[in-house]
ZABAVEX-55776 format. One record per residue (C-alpha): x, y, z; residue in three letters. Coordinates in steps of 0.2 Angstrom, whole numbers, padded with zeros to 4 digits, always signed. Layout:
N
XYZALA...
END
This chain:
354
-0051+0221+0057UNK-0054+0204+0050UNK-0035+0192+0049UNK-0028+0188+0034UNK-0025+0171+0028UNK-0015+0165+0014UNK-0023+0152+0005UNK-0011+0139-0005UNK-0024+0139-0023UNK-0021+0121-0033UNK-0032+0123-0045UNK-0040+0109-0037UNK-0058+0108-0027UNK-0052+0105-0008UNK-0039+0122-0010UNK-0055+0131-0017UNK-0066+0125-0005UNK-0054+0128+0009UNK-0055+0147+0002UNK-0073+0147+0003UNK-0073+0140+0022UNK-0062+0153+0026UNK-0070+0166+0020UNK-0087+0161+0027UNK-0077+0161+0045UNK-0073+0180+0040UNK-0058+0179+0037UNK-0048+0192+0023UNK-0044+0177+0010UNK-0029+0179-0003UNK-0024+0165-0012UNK-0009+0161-0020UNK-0006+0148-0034UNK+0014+0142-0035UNK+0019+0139-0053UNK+0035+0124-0047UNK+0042+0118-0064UNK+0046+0123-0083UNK+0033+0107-0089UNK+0019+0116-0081UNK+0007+0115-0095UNK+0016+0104-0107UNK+0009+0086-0114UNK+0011+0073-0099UNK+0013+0085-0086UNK+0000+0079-0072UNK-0012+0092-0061UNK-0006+0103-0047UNK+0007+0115-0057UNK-0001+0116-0074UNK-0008+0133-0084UNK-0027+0124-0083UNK-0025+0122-0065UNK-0019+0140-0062UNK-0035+0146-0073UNK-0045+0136-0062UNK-0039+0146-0047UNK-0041+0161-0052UNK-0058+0158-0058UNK-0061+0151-0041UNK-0056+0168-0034UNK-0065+0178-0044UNK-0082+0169-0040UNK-0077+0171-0024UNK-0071+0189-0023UNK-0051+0188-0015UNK-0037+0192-0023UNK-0028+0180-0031UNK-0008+0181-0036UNK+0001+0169-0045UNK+0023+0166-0039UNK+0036+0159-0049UNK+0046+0146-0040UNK+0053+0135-0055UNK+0070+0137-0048UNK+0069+0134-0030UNK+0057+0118-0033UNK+0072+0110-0045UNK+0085+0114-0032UNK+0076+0109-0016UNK+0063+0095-0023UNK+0068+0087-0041UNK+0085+0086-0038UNK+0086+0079-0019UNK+0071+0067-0027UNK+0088+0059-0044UNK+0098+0062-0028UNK+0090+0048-0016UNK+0085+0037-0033UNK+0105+0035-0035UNK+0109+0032-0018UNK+0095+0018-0016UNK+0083+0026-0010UNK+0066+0028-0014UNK+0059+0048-0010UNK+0043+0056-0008UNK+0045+0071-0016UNK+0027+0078-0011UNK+0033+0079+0008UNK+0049+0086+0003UNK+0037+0101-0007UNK+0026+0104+0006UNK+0042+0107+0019UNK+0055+0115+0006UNK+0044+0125-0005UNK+0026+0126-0002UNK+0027+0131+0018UNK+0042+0141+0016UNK+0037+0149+0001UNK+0020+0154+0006UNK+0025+0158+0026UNK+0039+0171+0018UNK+0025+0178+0008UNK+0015+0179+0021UNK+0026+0189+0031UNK+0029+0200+0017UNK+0009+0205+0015UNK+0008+0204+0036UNK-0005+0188+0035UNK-0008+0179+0050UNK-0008+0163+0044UNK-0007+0151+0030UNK-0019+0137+0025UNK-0021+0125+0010UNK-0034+0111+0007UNK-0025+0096+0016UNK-0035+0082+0022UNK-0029+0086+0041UNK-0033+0092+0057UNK-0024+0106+0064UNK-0032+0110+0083UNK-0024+0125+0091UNK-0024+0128+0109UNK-0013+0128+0125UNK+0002+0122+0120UNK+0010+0117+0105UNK-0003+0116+0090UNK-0008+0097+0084UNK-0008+0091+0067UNK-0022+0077+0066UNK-0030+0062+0053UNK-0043+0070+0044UNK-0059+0067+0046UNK-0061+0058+0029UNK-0050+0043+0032UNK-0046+0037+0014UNK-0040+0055+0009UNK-0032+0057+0026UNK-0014+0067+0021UNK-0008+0071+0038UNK+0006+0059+0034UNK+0014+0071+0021UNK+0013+0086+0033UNK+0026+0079+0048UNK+0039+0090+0045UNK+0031+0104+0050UNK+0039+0115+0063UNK+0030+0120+0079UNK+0031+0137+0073UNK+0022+0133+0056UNK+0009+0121+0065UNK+0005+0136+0076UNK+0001+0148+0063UNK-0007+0135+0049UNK-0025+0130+0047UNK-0034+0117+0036UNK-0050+0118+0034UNK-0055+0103+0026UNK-0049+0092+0036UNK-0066+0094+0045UNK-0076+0085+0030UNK-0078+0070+0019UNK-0073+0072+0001UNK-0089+0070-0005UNK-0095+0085+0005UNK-0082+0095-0001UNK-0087+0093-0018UNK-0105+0099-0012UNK-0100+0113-0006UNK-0091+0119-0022UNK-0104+0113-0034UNK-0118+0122-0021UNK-0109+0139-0027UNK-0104+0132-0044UNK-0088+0133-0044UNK-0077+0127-0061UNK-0066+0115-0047UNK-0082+0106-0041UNK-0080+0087-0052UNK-0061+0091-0055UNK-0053+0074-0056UNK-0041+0071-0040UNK-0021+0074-0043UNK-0013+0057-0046UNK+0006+0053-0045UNK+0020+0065-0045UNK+0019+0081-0052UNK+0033+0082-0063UNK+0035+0064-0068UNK+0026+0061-0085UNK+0018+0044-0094UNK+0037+0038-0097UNK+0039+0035-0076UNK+0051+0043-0064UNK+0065+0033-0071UNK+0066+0045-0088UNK+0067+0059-0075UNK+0082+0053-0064UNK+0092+0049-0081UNK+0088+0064-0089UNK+0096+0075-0075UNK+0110+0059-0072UNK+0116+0059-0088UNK+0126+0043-0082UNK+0123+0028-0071UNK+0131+0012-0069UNK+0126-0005-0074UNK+0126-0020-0060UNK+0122-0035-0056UNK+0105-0043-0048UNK+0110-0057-0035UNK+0099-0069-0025UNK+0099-0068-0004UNK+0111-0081-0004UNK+0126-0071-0017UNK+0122-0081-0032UNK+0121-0068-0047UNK+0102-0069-0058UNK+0106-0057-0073UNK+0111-0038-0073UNK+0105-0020-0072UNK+0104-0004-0082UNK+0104+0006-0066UNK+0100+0005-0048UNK+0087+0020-0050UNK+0076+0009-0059UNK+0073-0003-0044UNK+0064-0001-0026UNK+0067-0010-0010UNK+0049-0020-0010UNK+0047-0021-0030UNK+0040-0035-0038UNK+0036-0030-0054UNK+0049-0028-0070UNK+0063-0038-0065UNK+0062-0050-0078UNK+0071-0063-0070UNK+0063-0082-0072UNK+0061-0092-0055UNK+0050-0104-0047UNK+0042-0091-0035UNK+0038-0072-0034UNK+0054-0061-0031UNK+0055-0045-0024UNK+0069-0033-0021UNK+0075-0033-0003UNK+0090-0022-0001UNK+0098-0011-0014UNK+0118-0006-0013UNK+0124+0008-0022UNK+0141+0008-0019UNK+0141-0010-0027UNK+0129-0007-0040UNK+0120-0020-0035UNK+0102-0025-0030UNK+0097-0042-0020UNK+0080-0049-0023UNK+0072-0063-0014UNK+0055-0070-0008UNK+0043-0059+0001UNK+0048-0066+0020UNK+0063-0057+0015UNK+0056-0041+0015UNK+0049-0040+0035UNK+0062-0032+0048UNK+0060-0028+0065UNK+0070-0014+0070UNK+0074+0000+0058UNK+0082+0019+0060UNK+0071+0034+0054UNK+0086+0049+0052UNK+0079+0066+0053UNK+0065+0066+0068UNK+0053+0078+0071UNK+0043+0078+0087UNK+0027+0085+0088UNK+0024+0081+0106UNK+0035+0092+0120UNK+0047+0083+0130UNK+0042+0074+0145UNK+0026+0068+0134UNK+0035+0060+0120UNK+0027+0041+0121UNK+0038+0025+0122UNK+0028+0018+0109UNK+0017+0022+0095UNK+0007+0017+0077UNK+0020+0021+0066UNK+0014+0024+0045UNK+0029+0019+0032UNK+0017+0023+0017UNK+0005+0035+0013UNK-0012+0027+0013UNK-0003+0011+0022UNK-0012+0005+0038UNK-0001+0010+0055UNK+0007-0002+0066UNK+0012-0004+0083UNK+0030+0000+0087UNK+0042+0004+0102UNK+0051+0021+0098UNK+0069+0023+0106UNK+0077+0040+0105UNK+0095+0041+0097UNK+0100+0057+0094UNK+0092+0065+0079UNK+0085+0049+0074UNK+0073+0037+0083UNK+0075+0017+0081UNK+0059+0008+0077UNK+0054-0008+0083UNK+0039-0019+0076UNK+0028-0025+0092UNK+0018-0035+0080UNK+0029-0045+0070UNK+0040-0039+0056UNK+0036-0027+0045UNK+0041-0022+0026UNK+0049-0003+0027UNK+0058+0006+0010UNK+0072+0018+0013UNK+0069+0034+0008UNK+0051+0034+0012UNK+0045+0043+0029UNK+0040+0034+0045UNK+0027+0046+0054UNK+0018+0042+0072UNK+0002+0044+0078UNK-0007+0042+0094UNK-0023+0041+0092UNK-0026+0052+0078UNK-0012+0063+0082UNK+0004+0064+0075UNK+0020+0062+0087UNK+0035+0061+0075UNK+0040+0058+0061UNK+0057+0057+0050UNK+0066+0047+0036UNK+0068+0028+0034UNK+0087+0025+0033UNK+0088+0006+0033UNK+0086-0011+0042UNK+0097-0011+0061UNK+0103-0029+0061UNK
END
């Protein structure tokens, strides 16, 4: 009797080609589309969640033959994605909610499913590398390195990684969309999802004040104290930005630290931006102990080029060290080791160690 595989359904071409893959391997393929937020559908809702995109999927299985089922998980995606994402904005922070959906809502939700229906696993069209064997199971760049999304899927458990496949993660983009147009599938020349779901045309901001109701006004000072002009709100501001602060000087200013108990956000030249040691709170290991490496390439952006770094242990977080030279790294955002292709570790970013 064949195993059955849940497959995460976007809507998208790489969730119906990793379907297809699937059940070409012989699998017993059932995919499932997560409907995540009330503006599913609405005008400036973006791709991933919306009724177009759950259409899509379902015409996807139906060319394919699986079943296809649709959940509801408006609630839980507010209370374990949008509202840590207004959460970190007001403490300074700058989040990336897609990696908190992949660990709060989309693993969790489709592993539970799984179990219900007895599948054996659970896959979804991530540009990644999941090898299985002896051992723990090893999450991998894909092979496609400009749509390489292993960084988004770090906080997977051991006993996720071990039961998780990604098909996809064996080809190029391009090949991809040849293998849905060569069974003419509606996803084939779908455009890409861009940006953050449930953020529309009006930016993240309008999100953080509509669910903050209230936030506090500030100043904006130089490195050295002296204050430039004021603020609406902290959430408006990222440790790195450059653009939008309005403030006349003889050179480019970015921000460089933001403090929220203060109110107050500090911009400076772009030298002021590299650090050399920061804390990553919250760290995963991939690798088993004895085989966790000293150092590393360590990403602190998605799509960002990796760099060399020594990796100390400290607790439940790790301390990171730039080998290299300083390095520009945003609070909030995930710092994720590789070796090789592989990934190590990852966790959050909590700041600069003086």
């Amino acid at each position: 009797m064949s195993q059955t595989v849940l497959v995460a359904m976007s809507g998208g071409v790489d969730s119906s080609v990793a379907a297809l893959l699937l059940l070409q391997q012989g699998y017993r393929v059932v995919g499932v589309t997560l409907r995540l937020h009330d503006s599913c559908g609405s005008p400036g809702a973006k791709r991933c969640c919306g009724l177009e995109d759950t259409f899509d999927a379902r015409e996807v299985a139906r060319a394919l033959g699986i079943e296809h089922r649709v959940l509801e998980h408006q609630e839980a995606f507010r209370r374990l994605v949008v509202k840590p994402f207004v959460e970190a904005y007001a403490r300074g922070e700058t989040p990336n909610p897609c990696i908190l959906c992949n660990e709060r809502v989309k693993f969790g939700t489709l592993w539970e499913y799984a179990r219900e229906l007895g599948a054996a696993w659970v896959a979804t069209g991530h540009h990644a590398r999941m090898v299985h064997g002896d051992g723990p199971s090893r999450l991998k760049r894909g092979r496609d390195p400009a749509k390489d999304q292993s960084y988004v899927l770090f906080p997977l458990t051991e006993q996720q990684r071990g039961r998780t496949l990604l098909p996809v993660g064996e080809w190029t983009k391009e090949e991809i969309r040849a293998k849905a147009r060569g069974l003419g599938l509606v996803t084939a020349d779908k455009p890409e999802s861009q940006d953050i779901c449930f953020v529309g045309p009006a930016g993240y901001a309008e999100v953080v004040e509509r669910e903050l109701e209230t936030f506090r006004p500030g100043i904006v000072r130089y490195l050295d104290g002296r204050p430039l002009g004021a603020h609406t709100g902290i959430h408006r501001f990222t440790v790195g930005q450059r653009r939008g602060l309005a403030i006349p000087w003889s050179e480019a200013l970015y921000v460089t630290a933001i403090d929220a108990e203060a109110a107050e956000v500090t911009v400076g030249p772009k030298e002021a931006l590299g650090v050399r040691r920061f804390v990553v709170g919250d760290w995963i290991w991939h690798a088993a102990e004895g085989e966790r490496p000293a150092e590393a390439w360590v990403q602190v952006r998605y799509h960002q080029p990796p760099q060399r770094a020594r990796l100390v242990e400290a607790g439940e977080a790790v301390m990171i060290e730039w080998l290299d030279g300083a390095g520009a790294v945003t609070p909030g955002q995930a710092a994720v080791a590789y070796l090789g292709e592989t990934v190590v570790g990852g966790g959050w970013i909590r700041g600069r160690v003086a």
